[in-house]
C-alpha angles and dihedrals in degrees: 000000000000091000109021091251128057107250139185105257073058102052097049091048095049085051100037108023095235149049112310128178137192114235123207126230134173120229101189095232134139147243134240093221086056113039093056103262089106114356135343090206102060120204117320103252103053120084118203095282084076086213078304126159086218083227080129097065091041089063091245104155123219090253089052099045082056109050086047094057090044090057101040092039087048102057085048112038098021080232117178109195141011154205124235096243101202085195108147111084126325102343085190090041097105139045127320085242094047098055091044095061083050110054084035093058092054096044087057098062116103110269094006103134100171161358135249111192114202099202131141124253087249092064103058131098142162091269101053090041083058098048090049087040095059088060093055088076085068107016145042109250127193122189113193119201112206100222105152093178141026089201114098093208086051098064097039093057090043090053088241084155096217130052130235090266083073092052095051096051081049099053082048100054093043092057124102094027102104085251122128122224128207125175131210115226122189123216118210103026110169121278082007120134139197088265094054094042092052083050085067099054093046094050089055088049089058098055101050102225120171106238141010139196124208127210140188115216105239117177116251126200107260102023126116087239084058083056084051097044101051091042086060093246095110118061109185114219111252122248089263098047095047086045090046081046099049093049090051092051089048089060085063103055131085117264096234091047111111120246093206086166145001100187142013140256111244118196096232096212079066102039116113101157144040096031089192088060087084088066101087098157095037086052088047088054089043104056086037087059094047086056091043098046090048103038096243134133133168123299089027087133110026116138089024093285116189102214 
């Protein structure tokens, strides 16, 4: 394994036999935990944009979200060819017909051989799987649940709004659909330690699902965990403890399950805190050295091996 963990530069070459990237658009659709069915205030570490790239409210269409990404990940990456990434808010959160004439509108675009459909395990139902099942005949689809714990008493303080029983009955009725599935996972979450965040870990294991992404929680302006933090009652994990973390989470995992990320993107016009957060690269070669520098890789110690 090239990098000690499978990740997903990795995956898409061993599908499509070249350089693939995800681009992002943004559908201009809407969350549970925001709109009032379920909260106005969302979870307490997303700000309005909702990890949005704000192309919606400038009338950019899909198509041309998409023909912008293609020209600019093109001339960087020589990609060839690309998935449809639904990141900003809930991708599964409208009408069947609404979300049809989404996902067909991206799939339309030249090169685009696939979706990947950010959503949380609240906004899905037998009629939207289906709909995402039918264009796995022809596409690769990826659904991402944004599950962030697997800790009850985790998403409730942080105002998620479900439990991981939802996302469990989620995850249940996604399988055997073609569909992949990916979780996101954040490291750092307040009043979280190091034995909550490896139940996680262990929790996903368990339920064989096909990707993950990885986070760190970083503070944003505008945010309720901006409120924690300058109070003192946050302390963020340093670059070295979240890369010793997210090696020891990636012991835990299976081989075959696909690393689509290790750490976030933070706008830096919103960043407060971790600074180093905006050290992507520098974090990627950290936690790559840590492996290295303990002989680990992912899936050391799936199923609870003794080595």
């Amino acid at each position: 394994m090239k990098n000690r963990y499978y990740d997903l530069n990795s995956y898409f070459r061993n599908i499509f036999g070249c350089r693939v990237q995800k681009i992002t658009v943004d559908a201009g659709l809407n969350c549970p935990n925001r709109d009032g069915t379920i909260s106005t205030g969302g979870c307490i570490y997303c700000n309005a944009r909702g990890s949005g790239t704000g192309s919606h409210e400038k009338n950019l269409s899909i198509t041309q979200q998409l023909t912008a990404g293609k020209t600019a990940l093109s001339k960087r990456y020589k990609a060839d060819k690309f998935i449809a990434y639904f990141q900003s808010y809930s991708n599964t959160y409208a009408s069947y017909e609404k979300l049809k004439s989404l996902y067909d509108e991206a799939l339309s675009v030249e090169n685009i051989v696939g979706l990947s459909i950010g959503t949380r395990p609240d906004c899905v139902n037998k009629s939207v799987l289906k709909l995402l099942e039918n264009y796995t005949k022809d596409y690769l689809i990826w659904i991402e649940y944004g599950l962030q714990s697997a800790n009850d008493e985790t998403l409730l303080l942080i105002n998620r709004g479900h439990d991981f029983n939802c996302f469990e009955n989620a995850i249940n009725l996604t399988k055997d659909r073609g569909i992949k599935i990916c979780a996101h996972v954040i490291l750092g979450l307040p009043e979280e330690y190091k034995t909550q965040m490896l139940k996680t870990a262990k929790a996903l294991a368990k339920l064989k699902i096909d990707g993950i992404k990885l986070h760190l929680l970083y503070v944003v302006k505008g945010t309720k965990m901006e409120d924690l933090y300058l109070s003192g009652n946050y302390r963020c994990l340093g670059q070295d403890e979240y890369a010793q973390l997210i090696c020891d989470f990636l012991e835990l995992l299976p081989e075959d399950m696909v690393i689509q990320r290790l750490t976030g993107d933070p706008h830096r016009d919103e960043l407060v805190a971790p600074l180093w957060s905006l050290e992507k690269q520098k974090t990627i070669a950290l936690i790559k050295t840590t492996l290295e520098n303990r002989n680990s890789w992912q899936g050391k110690f799936y199923p609870d091996k003794k080595i």
